[in-house]
N, CA, C and O atoms as a GROMACS GRO file, in nm:
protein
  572
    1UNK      N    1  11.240   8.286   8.765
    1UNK     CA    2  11.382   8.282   8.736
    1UNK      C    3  11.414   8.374   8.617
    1UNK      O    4  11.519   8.435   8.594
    2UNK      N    5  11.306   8.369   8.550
    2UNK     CA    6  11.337   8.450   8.394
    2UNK      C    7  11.369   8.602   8.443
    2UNK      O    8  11.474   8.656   8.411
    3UNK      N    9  11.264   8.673   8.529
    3UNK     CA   10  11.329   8.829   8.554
    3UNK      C   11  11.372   8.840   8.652
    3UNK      O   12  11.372   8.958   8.687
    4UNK      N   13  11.427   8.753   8.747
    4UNK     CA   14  11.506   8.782   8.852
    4UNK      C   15  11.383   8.819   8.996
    4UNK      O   16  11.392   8.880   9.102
    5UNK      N   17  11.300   8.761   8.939
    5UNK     CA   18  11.196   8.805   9.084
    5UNK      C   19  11.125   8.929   9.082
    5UNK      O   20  11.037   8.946   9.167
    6UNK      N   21  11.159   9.042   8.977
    6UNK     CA   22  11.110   9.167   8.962
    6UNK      C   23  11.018   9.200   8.880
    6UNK      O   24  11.037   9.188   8.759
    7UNK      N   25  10.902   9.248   8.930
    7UNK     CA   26  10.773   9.316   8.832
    7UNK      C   27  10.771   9.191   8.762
    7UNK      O   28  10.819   9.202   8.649
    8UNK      N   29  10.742   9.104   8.784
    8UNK     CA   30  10.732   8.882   8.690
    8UNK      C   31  10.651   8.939   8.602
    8UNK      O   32  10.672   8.950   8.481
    9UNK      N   33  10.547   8.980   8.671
    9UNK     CA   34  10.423   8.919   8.555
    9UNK      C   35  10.416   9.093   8.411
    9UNK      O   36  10.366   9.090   8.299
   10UNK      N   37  10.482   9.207   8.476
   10UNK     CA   38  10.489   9.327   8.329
   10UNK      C   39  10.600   9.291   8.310
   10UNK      O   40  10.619   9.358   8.208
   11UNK      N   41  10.727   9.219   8.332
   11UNK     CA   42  10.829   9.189   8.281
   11UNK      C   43  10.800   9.067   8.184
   11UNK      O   44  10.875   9.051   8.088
   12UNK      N   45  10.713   8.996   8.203
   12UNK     CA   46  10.645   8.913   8.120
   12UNK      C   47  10.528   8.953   7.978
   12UNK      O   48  10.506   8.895   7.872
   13UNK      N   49  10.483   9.061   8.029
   13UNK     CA   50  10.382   9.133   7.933
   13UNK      C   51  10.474   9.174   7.864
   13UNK      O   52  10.486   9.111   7.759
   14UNK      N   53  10.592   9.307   7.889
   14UNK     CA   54  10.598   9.407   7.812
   14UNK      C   55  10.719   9.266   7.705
   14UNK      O   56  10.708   9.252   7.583
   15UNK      N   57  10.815   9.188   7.790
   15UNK     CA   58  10.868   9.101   7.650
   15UNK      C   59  10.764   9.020   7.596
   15UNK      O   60  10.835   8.925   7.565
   16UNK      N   61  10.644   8.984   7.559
   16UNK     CA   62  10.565   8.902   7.529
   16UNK      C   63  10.476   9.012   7.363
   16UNK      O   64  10.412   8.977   7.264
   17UNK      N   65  10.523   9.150   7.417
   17UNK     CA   66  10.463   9.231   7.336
   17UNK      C   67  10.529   9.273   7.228
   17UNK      O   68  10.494   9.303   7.114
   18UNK      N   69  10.635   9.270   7.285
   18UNK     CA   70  10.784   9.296   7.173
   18UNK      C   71  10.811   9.141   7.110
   18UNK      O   72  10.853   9.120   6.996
   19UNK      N   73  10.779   9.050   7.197
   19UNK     CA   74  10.753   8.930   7.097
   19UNK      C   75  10.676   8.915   6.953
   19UNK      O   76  10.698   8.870   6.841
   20UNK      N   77  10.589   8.970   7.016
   20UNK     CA   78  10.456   8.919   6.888
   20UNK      C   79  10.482   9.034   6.776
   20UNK      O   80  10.449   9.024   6.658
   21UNK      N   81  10.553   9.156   6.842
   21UNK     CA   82  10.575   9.251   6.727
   21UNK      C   83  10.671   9.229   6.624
   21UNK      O   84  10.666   9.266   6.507
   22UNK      N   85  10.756   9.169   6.680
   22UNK     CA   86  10.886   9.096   6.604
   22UNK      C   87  10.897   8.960   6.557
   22UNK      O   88  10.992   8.888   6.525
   23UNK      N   89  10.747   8.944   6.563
   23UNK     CA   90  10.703   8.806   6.513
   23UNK      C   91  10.740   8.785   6.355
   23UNK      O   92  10.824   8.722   6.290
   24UNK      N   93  10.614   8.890   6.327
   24UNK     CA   94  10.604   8.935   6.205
   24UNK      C   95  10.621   9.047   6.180
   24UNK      O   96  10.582   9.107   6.281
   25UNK      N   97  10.676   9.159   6.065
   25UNK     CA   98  10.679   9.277   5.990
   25UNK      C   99  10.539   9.343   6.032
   25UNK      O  100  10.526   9.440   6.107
   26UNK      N  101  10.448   9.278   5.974
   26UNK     CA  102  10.279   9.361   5.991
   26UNK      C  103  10.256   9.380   6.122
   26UNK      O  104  10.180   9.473   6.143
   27UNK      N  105  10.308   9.306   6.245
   27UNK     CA  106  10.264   9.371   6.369
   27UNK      C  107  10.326   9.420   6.453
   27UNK      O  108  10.292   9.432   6.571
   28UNK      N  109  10.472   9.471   6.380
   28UNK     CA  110  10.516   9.568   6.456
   28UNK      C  111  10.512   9.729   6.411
   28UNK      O  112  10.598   9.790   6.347
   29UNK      N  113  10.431   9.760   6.445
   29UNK     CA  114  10.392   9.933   6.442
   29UNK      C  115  10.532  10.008   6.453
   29UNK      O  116  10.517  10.129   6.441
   30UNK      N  117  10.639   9.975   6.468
   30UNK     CA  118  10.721  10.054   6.514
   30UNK      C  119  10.860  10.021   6.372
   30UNK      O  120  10.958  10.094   6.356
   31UNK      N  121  10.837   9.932   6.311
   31UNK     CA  122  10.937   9.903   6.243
   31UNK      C  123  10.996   9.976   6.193
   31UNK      O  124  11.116   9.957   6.174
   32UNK      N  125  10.924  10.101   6.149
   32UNK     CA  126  10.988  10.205   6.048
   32UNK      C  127  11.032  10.363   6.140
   32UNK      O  128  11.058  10.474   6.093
   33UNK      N  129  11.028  10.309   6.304
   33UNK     CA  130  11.108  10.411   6.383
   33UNK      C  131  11.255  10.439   6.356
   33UNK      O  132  11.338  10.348   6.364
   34UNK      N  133  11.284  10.543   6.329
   34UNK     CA  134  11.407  10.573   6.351
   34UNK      C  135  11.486  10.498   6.481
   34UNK      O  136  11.417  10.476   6.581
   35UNK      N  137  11.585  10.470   6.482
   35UNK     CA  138  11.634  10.445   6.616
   35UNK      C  139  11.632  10.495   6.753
   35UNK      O  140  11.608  10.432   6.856
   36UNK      N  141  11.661  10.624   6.738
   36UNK     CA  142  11.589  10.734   6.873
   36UNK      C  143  11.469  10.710   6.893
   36UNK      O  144  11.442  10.675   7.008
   37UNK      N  145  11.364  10.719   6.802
   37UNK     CA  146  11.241  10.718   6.820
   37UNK      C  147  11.199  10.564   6.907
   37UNK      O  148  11.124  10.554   7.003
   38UNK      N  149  11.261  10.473   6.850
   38UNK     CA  150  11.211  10.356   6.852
   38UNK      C  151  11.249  10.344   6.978
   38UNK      O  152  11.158  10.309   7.054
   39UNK      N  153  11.389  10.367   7.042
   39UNK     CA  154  11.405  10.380   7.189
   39UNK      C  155  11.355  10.432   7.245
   39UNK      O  156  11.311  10.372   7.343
   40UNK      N  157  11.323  10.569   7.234
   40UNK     CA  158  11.246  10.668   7.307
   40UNK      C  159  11.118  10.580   7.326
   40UNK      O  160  11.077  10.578   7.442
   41UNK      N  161  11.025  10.483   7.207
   41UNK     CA  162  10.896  10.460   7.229
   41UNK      C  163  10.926  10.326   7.335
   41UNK      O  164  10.856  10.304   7.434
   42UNK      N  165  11.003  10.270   7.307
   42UNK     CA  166  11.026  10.109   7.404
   42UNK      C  167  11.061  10.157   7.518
   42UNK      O  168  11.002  10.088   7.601
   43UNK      N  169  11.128  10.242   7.577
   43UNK     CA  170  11.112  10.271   7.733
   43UNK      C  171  11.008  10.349   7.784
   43UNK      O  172  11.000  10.350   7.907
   44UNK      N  173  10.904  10.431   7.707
   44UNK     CA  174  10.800  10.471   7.787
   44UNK      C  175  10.677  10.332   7.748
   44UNK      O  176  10.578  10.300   7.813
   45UNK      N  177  10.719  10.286   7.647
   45UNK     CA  178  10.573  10.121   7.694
   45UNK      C  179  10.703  10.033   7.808
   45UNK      O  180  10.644   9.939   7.861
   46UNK      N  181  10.774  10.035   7.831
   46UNK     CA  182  10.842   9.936   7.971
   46UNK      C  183  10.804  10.001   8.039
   46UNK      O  184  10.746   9.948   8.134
   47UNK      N  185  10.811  10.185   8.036
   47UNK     CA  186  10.775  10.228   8.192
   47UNK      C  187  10.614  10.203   8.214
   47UNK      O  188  10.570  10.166   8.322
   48UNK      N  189  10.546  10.224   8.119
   48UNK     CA  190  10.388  10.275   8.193
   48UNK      C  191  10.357  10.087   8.192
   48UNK      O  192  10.255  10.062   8.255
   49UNK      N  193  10.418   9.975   8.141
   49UNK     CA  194  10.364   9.831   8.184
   49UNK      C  195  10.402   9.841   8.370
   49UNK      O  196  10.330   9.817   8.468
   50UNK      N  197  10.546   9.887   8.358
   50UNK     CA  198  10.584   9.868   8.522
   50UNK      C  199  10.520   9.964   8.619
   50UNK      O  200  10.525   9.956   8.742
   51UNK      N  201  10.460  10.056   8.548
   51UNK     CA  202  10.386  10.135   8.623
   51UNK      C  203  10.271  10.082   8.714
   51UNK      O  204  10.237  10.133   8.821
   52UNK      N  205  10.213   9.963   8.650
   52UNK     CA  206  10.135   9.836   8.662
   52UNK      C  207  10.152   9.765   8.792
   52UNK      O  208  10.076   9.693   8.858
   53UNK      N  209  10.242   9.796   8.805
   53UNK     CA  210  10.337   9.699   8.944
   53UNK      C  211  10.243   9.780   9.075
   53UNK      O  212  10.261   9.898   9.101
   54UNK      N  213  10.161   9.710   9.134
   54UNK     CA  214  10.092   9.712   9.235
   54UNK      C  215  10.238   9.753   9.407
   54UNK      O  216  10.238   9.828   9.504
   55UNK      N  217  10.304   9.678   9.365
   55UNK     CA  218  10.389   9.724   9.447
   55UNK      C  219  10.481   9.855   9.457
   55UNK      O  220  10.545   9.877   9.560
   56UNK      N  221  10.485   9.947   9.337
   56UNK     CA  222  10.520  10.039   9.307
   56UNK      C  223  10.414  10.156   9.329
   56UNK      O  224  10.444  10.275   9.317
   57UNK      N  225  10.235  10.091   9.375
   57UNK     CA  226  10.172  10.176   9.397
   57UNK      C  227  10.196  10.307   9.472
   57UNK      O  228  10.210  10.420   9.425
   58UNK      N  229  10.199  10.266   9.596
   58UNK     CA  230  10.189  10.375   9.669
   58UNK      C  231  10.341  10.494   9.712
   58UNK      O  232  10.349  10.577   9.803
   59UNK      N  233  10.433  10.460   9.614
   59UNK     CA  234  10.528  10.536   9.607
   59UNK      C  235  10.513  10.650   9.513
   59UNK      O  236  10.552  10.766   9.528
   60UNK      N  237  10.439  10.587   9.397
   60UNK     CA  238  10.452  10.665   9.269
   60UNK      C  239  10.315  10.755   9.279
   60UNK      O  240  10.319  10.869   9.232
   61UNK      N  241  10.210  10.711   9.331
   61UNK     CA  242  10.114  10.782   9.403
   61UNK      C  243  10.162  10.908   9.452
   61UNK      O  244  10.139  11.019   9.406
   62UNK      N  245  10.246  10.868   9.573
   62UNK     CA  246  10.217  10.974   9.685
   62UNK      C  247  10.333  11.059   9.570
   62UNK      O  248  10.278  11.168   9.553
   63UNK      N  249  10.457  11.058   9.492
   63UNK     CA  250  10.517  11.099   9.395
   63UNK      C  251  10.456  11.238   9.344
   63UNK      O  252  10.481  11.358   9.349
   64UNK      N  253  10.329  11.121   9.277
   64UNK     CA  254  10.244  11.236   9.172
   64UNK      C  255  10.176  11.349   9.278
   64UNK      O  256  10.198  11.468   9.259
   65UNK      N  257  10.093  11.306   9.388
   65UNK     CA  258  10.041  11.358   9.462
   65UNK      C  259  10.145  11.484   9.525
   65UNK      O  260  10.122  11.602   9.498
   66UNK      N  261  10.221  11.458   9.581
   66UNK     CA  262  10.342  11.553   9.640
   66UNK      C  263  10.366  11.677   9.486
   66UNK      O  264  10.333  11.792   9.516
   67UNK      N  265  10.410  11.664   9.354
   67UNK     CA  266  10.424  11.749   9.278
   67UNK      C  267  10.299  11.838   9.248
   67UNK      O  268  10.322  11.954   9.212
   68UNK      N  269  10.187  11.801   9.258
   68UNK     CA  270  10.095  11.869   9.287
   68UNK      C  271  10.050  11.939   9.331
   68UNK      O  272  10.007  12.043   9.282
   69UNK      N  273  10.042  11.882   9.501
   69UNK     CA  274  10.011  11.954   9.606
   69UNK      C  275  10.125  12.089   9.641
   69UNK      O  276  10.110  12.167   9.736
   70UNK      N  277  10.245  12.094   9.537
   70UNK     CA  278  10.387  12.177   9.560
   70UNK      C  279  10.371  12.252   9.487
   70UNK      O  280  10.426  12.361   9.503
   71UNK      N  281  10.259  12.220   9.334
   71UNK     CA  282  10.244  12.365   9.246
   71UNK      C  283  10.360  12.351   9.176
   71UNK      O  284  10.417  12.457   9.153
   72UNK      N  285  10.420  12.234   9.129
   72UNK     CA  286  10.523  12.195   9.095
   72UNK      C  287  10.536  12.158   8.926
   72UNK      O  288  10.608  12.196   8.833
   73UNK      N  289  10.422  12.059   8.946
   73UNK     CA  290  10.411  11.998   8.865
   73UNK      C  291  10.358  12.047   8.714
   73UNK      O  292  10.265  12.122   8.683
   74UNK      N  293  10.450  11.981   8.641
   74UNK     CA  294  10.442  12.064   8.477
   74UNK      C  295  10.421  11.974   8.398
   74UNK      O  296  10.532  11.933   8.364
   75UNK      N  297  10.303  11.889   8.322
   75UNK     CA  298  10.276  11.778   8.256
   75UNK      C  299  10.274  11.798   8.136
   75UNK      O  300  10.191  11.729   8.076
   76UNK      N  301  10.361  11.896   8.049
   76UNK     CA  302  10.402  11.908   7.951
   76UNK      C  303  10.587  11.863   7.940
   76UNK      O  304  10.655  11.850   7.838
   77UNK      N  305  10.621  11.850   8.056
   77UNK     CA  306  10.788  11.852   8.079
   77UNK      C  307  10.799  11.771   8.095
   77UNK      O  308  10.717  11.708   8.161
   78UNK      N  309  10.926  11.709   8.038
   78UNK     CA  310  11.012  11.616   8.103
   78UNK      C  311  10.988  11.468   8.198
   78UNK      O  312  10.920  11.370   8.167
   79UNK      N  313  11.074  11.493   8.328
   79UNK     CA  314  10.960  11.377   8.414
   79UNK      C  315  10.858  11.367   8.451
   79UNK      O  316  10.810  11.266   8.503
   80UNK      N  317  10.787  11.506   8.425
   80UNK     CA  318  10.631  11.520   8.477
   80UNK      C  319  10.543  11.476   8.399
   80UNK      O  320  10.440  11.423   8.440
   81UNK      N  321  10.572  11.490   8.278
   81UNK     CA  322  10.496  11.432   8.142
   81UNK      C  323  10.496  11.272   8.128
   81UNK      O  324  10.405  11.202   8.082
   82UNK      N  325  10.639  11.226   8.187
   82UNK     CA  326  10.647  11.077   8.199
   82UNK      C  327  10.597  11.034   8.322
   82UNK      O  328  10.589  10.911   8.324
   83UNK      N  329  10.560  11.086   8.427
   83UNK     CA  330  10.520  11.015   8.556
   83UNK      C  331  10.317  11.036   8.505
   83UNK      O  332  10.235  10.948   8.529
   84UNK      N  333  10.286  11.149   8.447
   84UNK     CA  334  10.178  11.203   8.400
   84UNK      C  335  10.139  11.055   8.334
   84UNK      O  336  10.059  10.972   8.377
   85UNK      N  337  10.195  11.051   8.254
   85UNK     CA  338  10.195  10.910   8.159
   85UNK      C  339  10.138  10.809   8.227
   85UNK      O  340  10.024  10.763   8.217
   86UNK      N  341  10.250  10.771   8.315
   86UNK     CA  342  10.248  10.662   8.402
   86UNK      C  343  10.120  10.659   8.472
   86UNK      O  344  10.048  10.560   8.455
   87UNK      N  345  10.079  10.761   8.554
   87UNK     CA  346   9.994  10.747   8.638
   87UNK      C  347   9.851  10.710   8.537
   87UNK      O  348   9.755  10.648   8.583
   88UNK      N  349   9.856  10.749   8.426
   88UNK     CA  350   9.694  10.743   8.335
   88UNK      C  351   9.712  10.587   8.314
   88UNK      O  352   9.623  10.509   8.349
   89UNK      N  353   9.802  10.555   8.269
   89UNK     CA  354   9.820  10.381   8.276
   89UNK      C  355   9.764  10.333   8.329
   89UNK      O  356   9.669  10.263   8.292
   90UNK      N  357   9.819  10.361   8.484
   90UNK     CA  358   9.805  10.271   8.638
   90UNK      C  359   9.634  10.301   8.652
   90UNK      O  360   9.555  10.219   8.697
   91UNK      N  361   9.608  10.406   8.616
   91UNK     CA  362   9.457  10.425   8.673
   91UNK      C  363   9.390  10.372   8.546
   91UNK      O  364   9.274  10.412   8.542
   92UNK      N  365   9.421  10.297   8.440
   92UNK     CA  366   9.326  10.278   8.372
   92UNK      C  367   9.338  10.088   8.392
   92UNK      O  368   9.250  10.005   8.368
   93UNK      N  369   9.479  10.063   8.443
   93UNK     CA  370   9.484   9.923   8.490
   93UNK      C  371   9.395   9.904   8.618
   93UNK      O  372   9.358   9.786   8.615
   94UNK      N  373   9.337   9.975   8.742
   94UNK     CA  374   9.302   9.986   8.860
   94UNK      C  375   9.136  10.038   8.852
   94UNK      O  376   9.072  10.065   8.953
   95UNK      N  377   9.089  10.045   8.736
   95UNK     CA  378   8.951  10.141   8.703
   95UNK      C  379   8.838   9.996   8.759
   95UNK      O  380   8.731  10.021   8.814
   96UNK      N  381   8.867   9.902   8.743
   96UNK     CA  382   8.724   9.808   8.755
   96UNK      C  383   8.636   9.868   8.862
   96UNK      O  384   8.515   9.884   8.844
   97UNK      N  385   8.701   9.904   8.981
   97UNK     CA  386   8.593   9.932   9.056
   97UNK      C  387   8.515  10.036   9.028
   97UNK      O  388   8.424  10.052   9.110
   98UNK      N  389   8.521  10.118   8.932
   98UNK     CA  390   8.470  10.268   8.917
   98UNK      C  391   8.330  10.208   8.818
   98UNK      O  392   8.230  10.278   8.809
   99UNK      N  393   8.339  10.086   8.754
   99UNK     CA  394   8.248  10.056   8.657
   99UNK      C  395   8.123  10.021   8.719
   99UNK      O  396   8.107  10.026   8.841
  100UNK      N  397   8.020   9.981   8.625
  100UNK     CA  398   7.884   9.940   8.688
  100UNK      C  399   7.937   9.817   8.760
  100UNK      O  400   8.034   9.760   8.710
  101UNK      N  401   7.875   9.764   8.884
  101UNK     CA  402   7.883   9.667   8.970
  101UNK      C  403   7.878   9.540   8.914
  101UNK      O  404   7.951   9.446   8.947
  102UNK      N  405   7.755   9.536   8.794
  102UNK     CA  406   7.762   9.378   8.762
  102UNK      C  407   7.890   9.378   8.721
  102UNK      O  408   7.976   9.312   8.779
  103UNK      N  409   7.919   9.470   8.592
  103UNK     CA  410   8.033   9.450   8.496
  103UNK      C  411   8.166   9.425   8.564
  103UNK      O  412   8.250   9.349   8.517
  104UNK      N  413   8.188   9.517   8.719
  104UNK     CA  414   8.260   9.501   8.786
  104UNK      C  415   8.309   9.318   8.844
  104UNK      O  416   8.395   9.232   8.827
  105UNK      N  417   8.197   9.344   8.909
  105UNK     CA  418   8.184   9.157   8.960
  105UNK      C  419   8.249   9.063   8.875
  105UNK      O  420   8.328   8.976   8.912
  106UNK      N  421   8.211   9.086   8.758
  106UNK     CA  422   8.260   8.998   8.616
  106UNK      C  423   8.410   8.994   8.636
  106UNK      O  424   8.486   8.902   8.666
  107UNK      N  425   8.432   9.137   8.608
  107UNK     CA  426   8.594   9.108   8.588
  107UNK      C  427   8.651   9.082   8.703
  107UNK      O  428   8.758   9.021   8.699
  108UNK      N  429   8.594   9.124   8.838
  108UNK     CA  430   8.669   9.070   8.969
  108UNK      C  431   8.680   8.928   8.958
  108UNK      O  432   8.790   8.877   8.980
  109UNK      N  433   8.557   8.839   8.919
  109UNK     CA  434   8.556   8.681   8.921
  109UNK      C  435   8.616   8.634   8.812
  109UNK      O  436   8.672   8.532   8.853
  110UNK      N  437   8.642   8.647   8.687
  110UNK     CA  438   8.740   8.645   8.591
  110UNK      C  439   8.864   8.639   8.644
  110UNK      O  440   8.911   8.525   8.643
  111UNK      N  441   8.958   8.752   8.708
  111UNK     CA  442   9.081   8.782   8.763
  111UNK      C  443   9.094   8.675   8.865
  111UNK      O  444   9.207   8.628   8.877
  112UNK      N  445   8.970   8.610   8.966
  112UNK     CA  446   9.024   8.545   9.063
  112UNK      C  447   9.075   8.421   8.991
  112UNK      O  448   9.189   8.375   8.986
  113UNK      N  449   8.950   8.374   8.931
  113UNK     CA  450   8.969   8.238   8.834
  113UNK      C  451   9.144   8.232   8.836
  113UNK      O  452   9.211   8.144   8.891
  114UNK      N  453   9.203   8.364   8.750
  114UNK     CA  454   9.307   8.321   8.719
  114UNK      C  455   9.419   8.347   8.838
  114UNK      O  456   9.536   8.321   8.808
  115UNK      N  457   9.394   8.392   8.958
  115UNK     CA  458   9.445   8.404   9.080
  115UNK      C  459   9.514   8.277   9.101
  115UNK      O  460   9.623   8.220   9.094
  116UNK      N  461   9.358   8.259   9.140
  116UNK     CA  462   9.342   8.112   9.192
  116UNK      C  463   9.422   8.005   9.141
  116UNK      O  464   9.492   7.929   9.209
  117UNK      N  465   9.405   8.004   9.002
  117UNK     CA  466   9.478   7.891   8.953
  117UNK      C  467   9.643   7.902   8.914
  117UNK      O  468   9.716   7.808   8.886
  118UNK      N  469   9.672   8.018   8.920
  118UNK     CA  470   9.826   8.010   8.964
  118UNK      C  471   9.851   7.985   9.082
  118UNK      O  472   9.934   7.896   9.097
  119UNK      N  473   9.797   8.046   9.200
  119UNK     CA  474   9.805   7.982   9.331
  119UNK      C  475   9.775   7.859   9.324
  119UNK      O  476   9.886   7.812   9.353
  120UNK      N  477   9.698   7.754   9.305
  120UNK     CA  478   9.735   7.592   9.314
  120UNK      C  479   9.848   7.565   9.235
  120UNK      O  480   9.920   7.480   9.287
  121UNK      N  481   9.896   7.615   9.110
  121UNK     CA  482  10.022   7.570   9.048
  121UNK      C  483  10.156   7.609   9.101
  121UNK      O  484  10.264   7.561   9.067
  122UNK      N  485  10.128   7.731   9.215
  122UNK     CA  486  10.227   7.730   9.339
  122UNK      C  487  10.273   7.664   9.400
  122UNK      O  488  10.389   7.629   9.422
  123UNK      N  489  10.103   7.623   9.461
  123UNK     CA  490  10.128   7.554   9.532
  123UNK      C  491  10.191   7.365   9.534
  123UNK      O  492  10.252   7.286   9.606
  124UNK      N  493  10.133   7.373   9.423
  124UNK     CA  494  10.147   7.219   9.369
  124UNK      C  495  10.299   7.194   9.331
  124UNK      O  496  10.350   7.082   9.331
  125UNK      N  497  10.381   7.335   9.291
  125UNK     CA  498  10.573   7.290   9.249
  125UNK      C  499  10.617   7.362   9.406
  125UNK      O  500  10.726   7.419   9.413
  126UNK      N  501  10.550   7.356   9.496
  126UNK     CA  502  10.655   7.381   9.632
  126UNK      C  503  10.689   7.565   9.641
  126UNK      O  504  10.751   7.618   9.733
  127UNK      N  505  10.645   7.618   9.554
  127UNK     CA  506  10.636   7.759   9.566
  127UNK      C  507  10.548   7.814   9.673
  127UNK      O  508  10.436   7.766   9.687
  128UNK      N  509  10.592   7.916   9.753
  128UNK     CA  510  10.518   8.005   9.800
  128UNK      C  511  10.412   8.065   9.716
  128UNK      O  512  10.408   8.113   9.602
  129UNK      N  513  10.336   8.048   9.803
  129UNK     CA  514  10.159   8.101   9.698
  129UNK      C  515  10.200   8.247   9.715
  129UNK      O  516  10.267   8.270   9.816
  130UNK      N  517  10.174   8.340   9.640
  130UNK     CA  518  10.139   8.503   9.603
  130UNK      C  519  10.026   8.560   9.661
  130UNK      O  520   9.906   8.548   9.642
  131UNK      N  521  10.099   8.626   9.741
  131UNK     CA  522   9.927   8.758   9.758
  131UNK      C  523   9.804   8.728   9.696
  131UNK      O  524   9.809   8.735   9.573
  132UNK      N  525   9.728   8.706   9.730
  132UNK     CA  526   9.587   8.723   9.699
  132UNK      C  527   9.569   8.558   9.611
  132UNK      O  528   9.459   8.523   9.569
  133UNK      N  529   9.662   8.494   9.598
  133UNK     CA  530   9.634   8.385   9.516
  133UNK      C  531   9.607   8.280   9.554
  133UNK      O  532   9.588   8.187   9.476
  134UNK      N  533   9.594   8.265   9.724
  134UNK     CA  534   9.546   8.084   9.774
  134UNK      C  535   9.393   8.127   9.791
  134UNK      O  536   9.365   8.219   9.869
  135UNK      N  537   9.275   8.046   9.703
  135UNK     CA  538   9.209   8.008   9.736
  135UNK      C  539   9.131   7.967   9.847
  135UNK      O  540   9.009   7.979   9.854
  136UNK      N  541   9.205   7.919   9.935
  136UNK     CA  542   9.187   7.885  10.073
  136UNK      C  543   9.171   7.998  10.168
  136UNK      O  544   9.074   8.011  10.243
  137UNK      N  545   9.274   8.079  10.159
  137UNK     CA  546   9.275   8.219  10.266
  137UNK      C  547   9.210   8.324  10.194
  137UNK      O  548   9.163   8.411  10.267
  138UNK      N  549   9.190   8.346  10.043
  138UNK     CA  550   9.192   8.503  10.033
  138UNK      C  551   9.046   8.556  10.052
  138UNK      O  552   8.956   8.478  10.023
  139UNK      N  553   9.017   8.666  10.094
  139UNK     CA  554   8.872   8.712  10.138
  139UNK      C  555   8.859   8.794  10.021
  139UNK      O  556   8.907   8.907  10.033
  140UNK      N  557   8.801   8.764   9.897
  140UNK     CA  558   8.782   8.858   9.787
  140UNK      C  559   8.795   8.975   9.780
  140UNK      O  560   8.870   9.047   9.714
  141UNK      N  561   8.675   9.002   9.893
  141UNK     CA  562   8.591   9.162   9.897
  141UNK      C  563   8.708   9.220   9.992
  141UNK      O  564   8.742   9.332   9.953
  142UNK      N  565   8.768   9.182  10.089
  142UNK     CA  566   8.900   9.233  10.144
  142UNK      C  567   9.005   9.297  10.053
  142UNK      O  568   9.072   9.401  10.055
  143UNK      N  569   8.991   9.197   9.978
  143UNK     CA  570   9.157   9.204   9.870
  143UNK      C  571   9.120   9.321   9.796
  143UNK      O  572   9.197   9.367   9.711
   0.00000   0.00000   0.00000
């Protein structure tokens, strides 16, 4: 209900981050931004959290991919520099599989843990369970 159904869980990070910065003076890095600056810096950390959005994958993908493949693309400029951005985000949120296997495994079984247990707290207030989050159906190594 809090974001309207959209990007929940980086709409949850990126205010949770601006929380703790505005907690206290000492942990907000940004306090002594100018105003431009400080805007300029709060919409590229909203964009590269929503960049995060698994559902935004394969648009912003094929995006980057298409300016590329066009000889287009200028990652010193403008939107190219901000989608540039974006995409180093997304691939550094999406990297587990590239790691050694045990280390991998770890964090795959870590992440389900917490899958999982939002899917029973779905399931348990009458919510529709989430992608990959019932226990019951999801095939790990599929997902």
């Amino acid at each position: 209900m809090r974001h309207n159904d959209i990007s929940v869980l980086e709409n949850h990070h990126i205010a949770a981050a601006f929380a703790l910065m505005n907690a206290e003076e000492q942990n907000n890095w940004m306090h002594k931004f100018k105003t431009d600056d400080f805007k300029r810096m709060r919409k590229l950390m909203i964009d590269v959290v929503f960049a995060t959005d698994m559902s935004k994958h394969f648009g912003e993908v094929g995006q980057f991919k298409s300016l590329i493949a066009n000889g287009d693309f200028k990652p010193n400029q403008g939107t190219d520099k901000q989608l540039l951005i974006k995409m180093i985000f997304h691939m550094s949120d999406i990297s587990n599989p590239t790691k050694d296997f045990k280390l991998c495994r770890l964090w795959t079984d870590l992440l389900f843990v917490e899958f999982f247990a939002q899917g029973d707290l779905e399931k348990q207030h009458g919510f529709p369970v989430s992608l990959f989050y019932d226990r019951e159906t999801t095939n790990i190594a599929k997902s």
